[in-house]
N, C-alpha and C positions, 0 to 999 in steps of 0.2 A: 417729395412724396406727399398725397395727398392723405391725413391721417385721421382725418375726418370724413372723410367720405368713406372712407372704409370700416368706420367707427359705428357710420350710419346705418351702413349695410349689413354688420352684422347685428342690430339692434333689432333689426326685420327679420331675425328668422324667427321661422314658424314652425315648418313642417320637422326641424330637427333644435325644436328648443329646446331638452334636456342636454344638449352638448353644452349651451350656455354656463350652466350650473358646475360645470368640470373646472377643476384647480386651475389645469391646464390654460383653457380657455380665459378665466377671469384673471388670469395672469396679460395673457398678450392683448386683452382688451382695454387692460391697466396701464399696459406697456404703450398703446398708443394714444391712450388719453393726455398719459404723463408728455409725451413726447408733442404732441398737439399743443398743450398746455406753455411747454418747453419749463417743464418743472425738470431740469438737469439730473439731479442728486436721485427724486425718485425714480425717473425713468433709467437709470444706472444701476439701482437696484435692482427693479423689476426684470431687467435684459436680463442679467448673469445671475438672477433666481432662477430665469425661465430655461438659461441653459444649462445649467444645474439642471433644472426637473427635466430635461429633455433626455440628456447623457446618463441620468440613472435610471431610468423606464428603459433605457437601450432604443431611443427614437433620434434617426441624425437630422431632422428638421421636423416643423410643425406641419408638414405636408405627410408624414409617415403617421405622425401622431391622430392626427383628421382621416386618412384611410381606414385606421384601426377602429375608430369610435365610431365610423358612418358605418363598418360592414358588421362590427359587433354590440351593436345597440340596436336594440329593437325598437321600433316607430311607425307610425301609421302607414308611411311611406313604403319601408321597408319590407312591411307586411304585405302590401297591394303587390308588391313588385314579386315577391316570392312565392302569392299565389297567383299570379299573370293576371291581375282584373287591371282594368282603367280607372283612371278619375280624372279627369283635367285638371281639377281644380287644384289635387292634393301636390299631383304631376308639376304643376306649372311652381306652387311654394315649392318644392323641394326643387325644382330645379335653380332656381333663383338662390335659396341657402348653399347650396351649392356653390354658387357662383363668387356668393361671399366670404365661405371659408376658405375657397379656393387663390382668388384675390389679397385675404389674410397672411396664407400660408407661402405666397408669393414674393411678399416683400422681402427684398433682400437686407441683409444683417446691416451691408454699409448705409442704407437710407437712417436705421434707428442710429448708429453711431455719429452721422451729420447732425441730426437733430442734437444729439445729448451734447456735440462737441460746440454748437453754437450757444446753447443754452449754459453752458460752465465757464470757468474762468480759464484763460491760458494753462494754467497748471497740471491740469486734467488732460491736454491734449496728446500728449505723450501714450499717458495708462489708456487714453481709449481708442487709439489706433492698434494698440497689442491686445485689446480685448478676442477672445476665441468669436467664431462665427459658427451658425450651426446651417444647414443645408436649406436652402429658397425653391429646393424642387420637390412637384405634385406629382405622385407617382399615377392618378387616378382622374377621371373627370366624370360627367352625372351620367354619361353613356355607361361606364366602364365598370358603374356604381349597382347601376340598375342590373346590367347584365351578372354581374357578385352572385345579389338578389336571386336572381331566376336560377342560378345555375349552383347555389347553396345555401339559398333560406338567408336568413337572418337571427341576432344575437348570440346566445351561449350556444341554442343549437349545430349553426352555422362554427362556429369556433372549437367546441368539445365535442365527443361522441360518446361518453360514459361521463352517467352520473349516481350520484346517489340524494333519496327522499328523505330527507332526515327531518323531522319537526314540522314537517309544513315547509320543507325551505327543499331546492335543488340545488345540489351540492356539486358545480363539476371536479371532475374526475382528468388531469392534463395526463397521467402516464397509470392507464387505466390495468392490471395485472390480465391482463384475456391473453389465454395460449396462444398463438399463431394453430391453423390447422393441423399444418405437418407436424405438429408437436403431439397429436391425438393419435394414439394405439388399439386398436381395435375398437369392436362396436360400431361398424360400418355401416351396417343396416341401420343401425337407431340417427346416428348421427346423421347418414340420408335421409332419414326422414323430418327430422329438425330442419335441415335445409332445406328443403323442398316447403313445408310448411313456411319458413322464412322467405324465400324469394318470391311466395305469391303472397306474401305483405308488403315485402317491399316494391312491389309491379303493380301494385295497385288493385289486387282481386282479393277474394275471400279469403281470409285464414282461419285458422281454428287457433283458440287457446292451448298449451298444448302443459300436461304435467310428464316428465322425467322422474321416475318413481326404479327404485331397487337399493343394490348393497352399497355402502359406503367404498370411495373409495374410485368405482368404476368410471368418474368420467361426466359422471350428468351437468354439475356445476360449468367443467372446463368444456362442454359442449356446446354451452348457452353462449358463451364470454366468445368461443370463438365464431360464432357470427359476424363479427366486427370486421373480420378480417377478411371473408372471402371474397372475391372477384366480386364485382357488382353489387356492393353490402353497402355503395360509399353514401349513402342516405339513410342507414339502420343508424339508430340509435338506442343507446343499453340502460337504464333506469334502473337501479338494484334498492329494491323496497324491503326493509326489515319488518316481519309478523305486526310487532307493536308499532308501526304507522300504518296499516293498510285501514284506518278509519278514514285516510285523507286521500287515499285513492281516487275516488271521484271527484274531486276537486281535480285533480293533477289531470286526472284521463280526457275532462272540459278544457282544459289550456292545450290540450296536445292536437283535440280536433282542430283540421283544417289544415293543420302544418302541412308543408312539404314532405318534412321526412317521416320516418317509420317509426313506429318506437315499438322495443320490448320492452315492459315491467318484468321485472327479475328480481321472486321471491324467494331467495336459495333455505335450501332446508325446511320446509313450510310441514306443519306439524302441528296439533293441536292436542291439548286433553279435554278429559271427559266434562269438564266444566267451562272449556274456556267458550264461549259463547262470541267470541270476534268470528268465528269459521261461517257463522250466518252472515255478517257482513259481507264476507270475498263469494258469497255461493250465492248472493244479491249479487253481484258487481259481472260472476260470471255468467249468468245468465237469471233474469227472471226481474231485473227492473226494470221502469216503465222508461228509464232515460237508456239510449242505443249505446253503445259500444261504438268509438269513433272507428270509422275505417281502417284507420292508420296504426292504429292500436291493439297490440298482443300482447296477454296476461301468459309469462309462461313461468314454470315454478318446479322447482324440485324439490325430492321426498324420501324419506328411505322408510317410507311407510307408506302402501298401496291405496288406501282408501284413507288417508290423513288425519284421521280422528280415532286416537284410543278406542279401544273396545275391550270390557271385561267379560271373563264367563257370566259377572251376575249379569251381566244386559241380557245375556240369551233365557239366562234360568230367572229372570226377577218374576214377581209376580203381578207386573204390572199388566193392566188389561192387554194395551195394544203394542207388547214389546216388541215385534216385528216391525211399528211403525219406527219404532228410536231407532233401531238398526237400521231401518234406511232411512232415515235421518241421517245417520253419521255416514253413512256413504256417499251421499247425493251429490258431496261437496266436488268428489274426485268425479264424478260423473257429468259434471258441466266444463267438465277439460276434453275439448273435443277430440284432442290427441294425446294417448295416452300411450308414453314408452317408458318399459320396462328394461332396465340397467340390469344385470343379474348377474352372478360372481361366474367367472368363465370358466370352460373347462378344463381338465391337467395340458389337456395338447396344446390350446391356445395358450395357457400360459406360461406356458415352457417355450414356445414358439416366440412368444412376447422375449420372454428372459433372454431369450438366443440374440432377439434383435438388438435389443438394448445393449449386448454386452458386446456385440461387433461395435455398437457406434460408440461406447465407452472406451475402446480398445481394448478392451479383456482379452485376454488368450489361458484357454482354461478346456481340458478335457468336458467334450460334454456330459457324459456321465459324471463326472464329479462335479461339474456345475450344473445339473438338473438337479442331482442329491439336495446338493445345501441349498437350492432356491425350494423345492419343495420342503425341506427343514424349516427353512427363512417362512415359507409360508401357514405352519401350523404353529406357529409362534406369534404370526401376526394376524390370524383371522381374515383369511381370505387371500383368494387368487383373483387377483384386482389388479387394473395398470397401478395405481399408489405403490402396491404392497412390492410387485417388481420393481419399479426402478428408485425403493427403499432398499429392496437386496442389491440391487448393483451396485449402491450407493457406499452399502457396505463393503463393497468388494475393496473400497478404495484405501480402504482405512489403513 
């Protein structure tokens, strides 16, 4: 085996030079040095460190390992390829790195075992014929790679579909809490309408920002989450921003232009008081700065307060000149959400109807009358006839 020439080949890449800089990586390039060298003892190290780190990531060759890092690492490459442009130039480097990781990941286990067993003394020969071997096969090659690319983006997007904004940082989210649909009970109309505003984001046409405003309890949260889930969502991605980072909004909503996929920002509970002066930032971001709003990008938010900023009698009765204006002031913010649904606590029939459904798929078997009784009891004790509040009474039933 030539272990230098493969030594060489990977010292040229280019288009995917932050792979170099991985543990991983500066291990097997360690490991053919050594071996090249026929420094025996370190290259014996190096091997069964590197299957070690192999067997504890859960990757059965360097070939899995390389798939993983080329389709979730973001790179200039990557990037061309996911928005379908050309470049020859960048094309032809990354095909070549390719070529060489691939060539890497190729070398079978028994080539480094010859080297180490000529470069040791007889003693040695035994322990490294019984040395473990980890897999020489490439599940992927630069065709297979690109097409990845095209057909799901690239890095964390490409990998996760919920995240969270915390500090300036994106936080993925691997087993994100979003109901599944079927898990949603009434509010059919509102939740049609969330969808329909969703799949003309994710199709690539206009959407509106949209606020989810009413009673606690109803749904608006687990409406947002389950977008993730519907048929043809498989490019939405869910971003859940807390009040106190939405200074860094802009920053995040510039990285996201251009992408492939779709994003929702998800502000849950979005609320403001009478002084909190952030609500002119987001009522900037929603409409009214001089920087566009990426295509791809939907600010949606909910509230259990309809125009999101506190209001006191004194605002109406103050004796300030223009107190009409501060009133619509603190409205304006809800008014640059170009969709605005209203969540509102249902009525006895729908919620007894809810109660009924719930308790057939719980297996309850209970007189209606005396289970309409205590869910309607259940519900003057819990404030409101809400999905929450029923399947909190069924919940009960169980006990």
């Amino acid at each position: 085996m030539n272990f230098t020439a493969v030594r060489i080949a990977l010292s040229g890449i280019s288009a995917y030079r932050p792979l170099l800089d991985a543990p991983m990586l500066i291990q097997a390039r360690q490991l053919l040095d050594a071996c090249d060298r026929q420094a025996g003892e370190e290259a014996l190290s190096l091997y069964t460190q590197l299957f070690y780190d192999l067997c504890a990531q859960g990757f059965s060759g360097l070939g899995d390992w390389v798939w993983e890092q080329l389709r979730y690492t973001q790179t200039p490459y990557a990037l061309l390829a996911e928005r379908g442009d050309s470049d020859p130039c960048l094309e032809q480097a990354a095909c070549r790195d390719i070529y060489a990781l691939t060539t890497l990941c190729r070398i079978d286990c028994g080539d480094y075992l010859t080297a180490m067993e000529g470069a040791l003394s007889a003693e040695y020969k035994s322990m490294i014929s019984g040395l473990p071997r980890w897999s020489s096969q490439v599940p992927f090659d630069f065709s297979t790679l690109t097409q990845f690319y095209k057909d799901h983006g690239c890095g964390l997007y490409a990998r996760y579909r919920a995240f969270l904004w915390e500090d300036g940082q994106l936080i993925p989210v691997a087993d994100p809490d979003c109901p599944k649909p079927q898990d949603l009970l009434g509010y059919e109309l509102q939740r049609g309408q969330v969808e329909a505003n969703t799949r003309q984001l994710v199709q690539g046409r206009e959407a509106n920002n949209v606020l989810l405003f009413g009673d606690g309890g109803t749904g608006k949260s687990a409406t947002v989450k389950s977008m993730l889930y519907l048929p043809g969502m498989e490019d939405l991605r869910l971003i859940e921003i807390q009040k106190e980072n939405l200074t860094g909004l802009p920053s995040l909503m510039r990285s996201l232009g251009g992408r492939r996929h779709k994003f929702i920002l998800f502000i849950d509970d979005l609320a403001f008081d009478q002084d909190d002066k952030t609500y002119s930032s987001l009522k900037t971001i929603l409409e009214g700065s001089l920087e566009k709003r990426p295509a791809n990008v939907a600010i949606y938010a909910t509230s259990n307060r309809r125009h999101l900023v506190r209001q006191n009698f004194s605002d109406r009765g103050s004796d300030e000149v223009d107190a009409a204006e501060t009133i619509s002031e603190k409205t304006a913010l809800a008014e640059r959400f170009g969709l605005r649904i209203p969540y509102l606590t249902m009525n006895k029939a729908g919620y007894l109807a809810l109660v009924d459904y719930l308790a057939d798929q719980a297996g309850i078997h209970m007189e209606a009358q005396q289970l309409h009784a205590q869910a309607m009891t259940w519900e003057i004790r819990h404030s409101g006839r809400t999905p929450r509040v029923a399947r909190q009474f069924i919940a009960s039933l169980h006990r």
